[in-house]
DRENRO-162294 format. One record per residue: z, y, x of N, C-alpha, C, O in turn; residue in one letter. Coordinates in steps of 0.2 Angstrom, whole numbers, plus 5000, padded with zeros to 4 digits. Atoms other than C-alpha are relative to their C-alpha. Last residue first. Example, Ala and Ser with C-alpha at 12.3 -4.5 7.8 and 13.67 -1.06 7.14 Angstrom:
// DRENRO-162294
499949944996503649955068500350054996500450114999S500049945004503949785062500050065004500350055009A
***
This chain:
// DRENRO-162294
500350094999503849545118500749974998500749914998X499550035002503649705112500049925000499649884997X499850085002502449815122500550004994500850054992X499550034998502049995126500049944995499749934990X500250054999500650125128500649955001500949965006X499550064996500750305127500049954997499949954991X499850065003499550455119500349955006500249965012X499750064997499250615123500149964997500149974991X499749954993498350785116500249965006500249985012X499550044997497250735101500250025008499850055012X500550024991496550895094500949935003501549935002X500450075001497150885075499649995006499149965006X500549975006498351055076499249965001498749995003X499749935000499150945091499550064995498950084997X500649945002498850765091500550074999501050084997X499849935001499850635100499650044998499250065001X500549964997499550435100500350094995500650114990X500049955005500850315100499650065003499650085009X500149964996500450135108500150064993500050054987X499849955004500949965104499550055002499050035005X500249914997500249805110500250044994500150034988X500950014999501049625103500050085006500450125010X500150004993502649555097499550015000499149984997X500450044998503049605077499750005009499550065011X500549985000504649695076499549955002499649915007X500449994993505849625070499550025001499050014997X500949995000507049645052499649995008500050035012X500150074996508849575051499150015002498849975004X499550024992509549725046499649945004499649925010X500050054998508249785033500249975004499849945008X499950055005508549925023500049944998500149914993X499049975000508750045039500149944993500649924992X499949985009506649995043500849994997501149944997X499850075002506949985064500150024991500650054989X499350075000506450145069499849964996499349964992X500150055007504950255074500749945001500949905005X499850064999505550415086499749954996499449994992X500250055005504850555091500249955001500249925006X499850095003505750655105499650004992499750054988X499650035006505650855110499749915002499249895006X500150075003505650935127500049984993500550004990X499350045000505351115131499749944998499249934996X499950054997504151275129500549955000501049974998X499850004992503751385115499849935003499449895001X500249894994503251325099500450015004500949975005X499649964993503451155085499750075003499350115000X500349944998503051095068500450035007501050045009X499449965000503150915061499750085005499250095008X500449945001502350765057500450065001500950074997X499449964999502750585060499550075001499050085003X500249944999501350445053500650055001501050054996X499549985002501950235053499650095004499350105010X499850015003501050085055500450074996500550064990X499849944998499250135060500849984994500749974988X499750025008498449955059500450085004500550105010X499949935003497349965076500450024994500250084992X500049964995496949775072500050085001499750114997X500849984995497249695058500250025005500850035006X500249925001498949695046499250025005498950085006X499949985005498949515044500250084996500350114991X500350005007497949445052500250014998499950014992X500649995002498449525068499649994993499250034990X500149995010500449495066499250035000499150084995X500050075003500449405084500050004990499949974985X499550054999499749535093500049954994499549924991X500450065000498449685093500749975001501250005003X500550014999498649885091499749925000499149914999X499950074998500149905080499150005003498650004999X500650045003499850115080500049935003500049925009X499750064996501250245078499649934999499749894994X500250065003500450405075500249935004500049925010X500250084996501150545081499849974995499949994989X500150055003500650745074500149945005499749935010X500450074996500850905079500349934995500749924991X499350065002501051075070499649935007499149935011X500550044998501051245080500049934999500549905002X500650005005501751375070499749945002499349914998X499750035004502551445086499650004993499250044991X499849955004501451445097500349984997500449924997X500249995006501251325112500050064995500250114998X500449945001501251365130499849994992499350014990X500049934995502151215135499450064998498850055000X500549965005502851045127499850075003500350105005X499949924998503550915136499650024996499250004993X500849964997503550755127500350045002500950064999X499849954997504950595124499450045004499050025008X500549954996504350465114500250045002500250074997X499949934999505650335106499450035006499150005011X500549984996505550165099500150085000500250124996X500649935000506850135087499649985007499849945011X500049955007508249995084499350075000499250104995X499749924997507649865095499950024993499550004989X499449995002507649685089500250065002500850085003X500150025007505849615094500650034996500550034990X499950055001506249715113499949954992499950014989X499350005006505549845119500149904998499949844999X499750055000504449865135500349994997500949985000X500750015003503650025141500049924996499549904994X500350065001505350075146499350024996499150074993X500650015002506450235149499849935002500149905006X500250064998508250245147499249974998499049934994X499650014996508750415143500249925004500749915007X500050074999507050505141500849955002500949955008X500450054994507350685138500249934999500749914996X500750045000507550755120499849985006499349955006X500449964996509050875126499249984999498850015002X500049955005510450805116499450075003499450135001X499449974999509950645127499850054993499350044989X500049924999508550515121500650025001501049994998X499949935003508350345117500050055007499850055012X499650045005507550165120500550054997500850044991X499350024996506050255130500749974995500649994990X499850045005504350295131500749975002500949955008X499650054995504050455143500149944991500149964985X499850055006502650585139500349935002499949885005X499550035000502850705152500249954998500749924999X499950054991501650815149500649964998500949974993X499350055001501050905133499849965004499349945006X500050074998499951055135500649955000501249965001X499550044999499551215126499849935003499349905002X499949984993497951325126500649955003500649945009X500450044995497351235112500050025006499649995010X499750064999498751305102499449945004499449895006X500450055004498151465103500349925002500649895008X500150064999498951635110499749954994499649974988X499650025004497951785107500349925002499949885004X500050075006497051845117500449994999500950005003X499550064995497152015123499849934997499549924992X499349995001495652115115500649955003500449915006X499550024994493852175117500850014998501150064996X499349965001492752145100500449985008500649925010X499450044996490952115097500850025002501050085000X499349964996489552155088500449965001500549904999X499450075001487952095085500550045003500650085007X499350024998486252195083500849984999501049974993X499250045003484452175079500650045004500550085008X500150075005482752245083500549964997500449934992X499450055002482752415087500049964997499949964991X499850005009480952475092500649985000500749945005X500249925000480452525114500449984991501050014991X500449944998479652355115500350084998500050134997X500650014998481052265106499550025001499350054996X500649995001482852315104499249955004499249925010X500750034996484252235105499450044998499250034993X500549985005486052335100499249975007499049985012X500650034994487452245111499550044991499750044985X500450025004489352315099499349995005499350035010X500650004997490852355103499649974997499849954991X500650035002492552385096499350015002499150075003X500649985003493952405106499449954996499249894996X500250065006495052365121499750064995499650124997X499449965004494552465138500049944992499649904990X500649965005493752335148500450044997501050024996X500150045007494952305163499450034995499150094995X500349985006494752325182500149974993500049914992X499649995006496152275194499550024995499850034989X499350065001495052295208500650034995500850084995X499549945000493152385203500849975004500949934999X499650034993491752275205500450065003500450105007X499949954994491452345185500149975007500649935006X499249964998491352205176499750035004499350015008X499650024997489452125171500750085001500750145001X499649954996488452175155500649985005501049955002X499349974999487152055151500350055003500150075008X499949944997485652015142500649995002501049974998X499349985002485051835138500050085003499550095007X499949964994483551715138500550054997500650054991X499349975000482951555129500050085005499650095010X499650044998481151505125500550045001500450105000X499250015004479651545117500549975007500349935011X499750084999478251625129500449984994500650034990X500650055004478551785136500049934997500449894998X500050075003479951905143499349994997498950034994X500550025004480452065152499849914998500049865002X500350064996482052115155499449984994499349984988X500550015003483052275149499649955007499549955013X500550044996484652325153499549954996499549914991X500950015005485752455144499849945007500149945012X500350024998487752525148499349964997499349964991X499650004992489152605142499449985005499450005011X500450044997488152705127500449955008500549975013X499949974993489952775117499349955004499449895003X500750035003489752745097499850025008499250055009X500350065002491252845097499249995001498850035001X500449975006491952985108499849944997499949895000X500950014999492252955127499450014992498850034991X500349994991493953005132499350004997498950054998X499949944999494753005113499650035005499550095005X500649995003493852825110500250115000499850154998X500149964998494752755123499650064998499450115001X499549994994495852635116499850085002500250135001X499450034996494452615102500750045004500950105002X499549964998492652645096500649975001500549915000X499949975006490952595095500750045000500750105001X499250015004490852565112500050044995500150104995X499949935004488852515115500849964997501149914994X499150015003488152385126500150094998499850155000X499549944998486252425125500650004998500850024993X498950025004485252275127500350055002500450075008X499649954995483152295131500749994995500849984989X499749995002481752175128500550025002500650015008X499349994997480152195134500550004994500350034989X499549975008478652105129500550025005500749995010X499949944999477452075146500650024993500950084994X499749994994476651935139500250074999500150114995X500649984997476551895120500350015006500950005007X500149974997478251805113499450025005499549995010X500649974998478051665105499950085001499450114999X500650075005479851635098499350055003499350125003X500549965003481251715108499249954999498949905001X500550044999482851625109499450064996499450094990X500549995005484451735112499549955001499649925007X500650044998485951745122499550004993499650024988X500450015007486851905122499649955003499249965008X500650025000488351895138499950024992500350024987X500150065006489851975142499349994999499050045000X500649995004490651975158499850014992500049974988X500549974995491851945169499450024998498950035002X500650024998493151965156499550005005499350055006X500050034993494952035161499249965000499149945005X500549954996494852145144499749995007499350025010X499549994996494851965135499650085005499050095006X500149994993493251935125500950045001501250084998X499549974999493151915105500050005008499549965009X500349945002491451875097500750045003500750105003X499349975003491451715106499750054997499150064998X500349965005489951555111500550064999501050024997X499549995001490451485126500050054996500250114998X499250054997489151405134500549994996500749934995X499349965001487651525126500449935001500349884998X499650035005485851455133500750024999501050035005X499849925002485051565146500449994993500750044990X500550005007484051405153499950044995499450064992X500549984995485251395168499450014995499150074997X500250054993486851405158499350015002499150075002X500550025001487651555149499849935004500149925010X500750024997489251625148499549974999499549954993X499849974990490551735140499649965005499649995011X499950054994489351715125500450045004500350105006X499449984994488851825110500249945004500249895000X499350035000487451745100500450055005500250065010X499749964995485751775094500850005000501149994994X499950024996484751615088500550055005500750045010X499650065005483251705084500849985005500850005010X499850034997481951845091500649964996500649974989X499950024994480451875087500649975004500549935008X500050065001480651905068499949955007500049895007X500450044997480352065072499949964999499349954998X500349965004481952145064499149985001498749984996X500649964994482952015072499350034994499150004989X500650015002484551955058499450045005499550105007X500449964999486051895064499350014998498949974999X500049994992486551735055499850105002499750144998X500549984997486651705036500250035007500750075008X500049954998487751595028499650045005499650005010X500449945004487251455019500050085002499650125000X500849994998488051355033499750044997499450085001X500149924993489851425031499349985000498950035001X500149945003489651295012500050085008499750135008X500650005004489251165019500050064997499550094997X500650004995490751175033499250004997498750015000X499849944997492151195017499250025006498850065004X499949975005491551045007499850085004499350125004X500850005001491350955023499850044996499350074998X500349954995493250995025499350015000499150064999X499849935000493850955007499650035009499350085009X500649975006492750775009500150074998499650104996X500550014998493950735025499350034996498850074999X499949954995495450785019499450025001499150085001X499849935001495150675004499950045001499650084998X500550005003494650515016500050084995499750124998X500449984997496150545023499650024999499450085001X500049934996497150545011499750015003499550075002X500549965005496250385004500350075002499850125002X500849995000496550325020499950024996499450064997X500249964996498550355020499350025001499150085002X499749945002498850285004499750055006499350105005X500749995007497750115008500250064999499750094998X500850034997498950085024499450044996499050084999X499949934995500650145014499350015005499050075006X500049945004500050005000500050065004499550105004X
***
């Protein structure tokens, strides 16, 4: 029943997000006034081809760069295209006024195929971008053809910047969540399994998830393989230790655990992070 309960949640989850992702599709892109150009992206870089890396509309002011990549469709020879970073306004918008030009660059192109404009960092030390609203305006031949805007600002933390270390399997825990007799190795008669993780540069807000997965043994047929026995879920932030436990069912004294491979797998706002590995023999 708890097996079948889980899937169909999932399943659920699953047809709400697609739900969601069909419908951003419908939504319309930058538009190139020409029809020339396609495909236009903010990027902090590019690869050999001219292709966007690292697609953002947000940039740190410590950026080295920020890139427009684009795909230009049959382009005659000779076309130029020209990128004029422009500070709409901000930080500095007293000093320079809005709609400030900072910089332009114009490259020429033919052909179909990728290519990009960029503004590099001052080679100043210590340089930052002022924060603010920005904006790349493309023109074509001399015409204005599209524009994308952009934004400089600290970043913000993210839970994908976080990392979990540590992760100790163990038969408990202090008043501190560290490991206080570690093993990979339980016995058919232990009270809990315990996980002990470091946690580091999280937000707060930030949820995570174990899942406590029977991978293979002596009760195969009758839960399969991979059998996910048990889901823990919960919210953490900052730095430091916590513990996950799965115990022994409290309404079954006499109950054992079935002998085989274990492993508990870690996920953090649904990026999986860590996972460990443990017996019961």
């Amino acid at each position: 029943m708890n097996k079948r309960y889980w899937l169909v949640v999932q399943i659920f989850i699953a047809l709400i997000l697609m739900a969601v992702l069909l419908t951003g599709c419908g939504k319309k892109g930058v538009i190139s006034t020409s029809g020339l150009l396609t495909e236009i992206t903010m990027t902090a870089a590019v690869d050999d081809n001219g292709r966007p890396l690292h697609p953002t509309t947000v940039f740190a002011p410590d950026a080295d760069a920020f890139y427009c990549s684009f795909k230009v469709i049959d382009a005659p020879p000779e076309t130029e295209i020209k990128g004029e970073w422009t500070y709409v306004s901000g930080e500095v918008e007293a000093q320079i006024g809005k709609n400030y030009v900072m910089d332009e660059l114009t490259i020429t192109v033919e052909g179909t195929r990728y290519a990009f404009v960029s503004y590099l960092r001052p080679p100043l030390p210590g340089y930052k971008w002022p924060k603010g609203d920005c904006k790349v305006v493309l023109y074509v031949n001399g015409k204005e053809d599209a524009s994308i805007p952009f934004t400089v600002k600290e970043k913000e933390a993210s839970s994908s910047d976080g990392t979990v270390t540590d992760v100790t399997m163990a038969t408990a825990v202090d008043s501190n969540d560290r490991p206080l007799r570690s093993t990979s190795v339980f016995t058919a008669d232990a009270e809990a399994f315990y996980c002990s993780l470091k946690l580091s540069h999280f937000p707060p807000g930030t949820r995570i998830k174990a899942e406590w997965v029977y991978v293979g043994g002596e009760a195969v047929g009758e839960v399969g393989e991979s059998n996910v026995l048990q889901s823990n879920t919960g919210t953490i932030g900052g730095d430091g230790y916590t513990s996950i436990a799965l115990k022994r069912p409290p309404d079954n004294p006499d109950y054992k655990w079935p002998k085989g491979d274990y492993k508990v797998v870690l996920s953090v706002d649904g990026e999986e992070k860590a996972s460990a590995s443990f017996k019961v023999e």
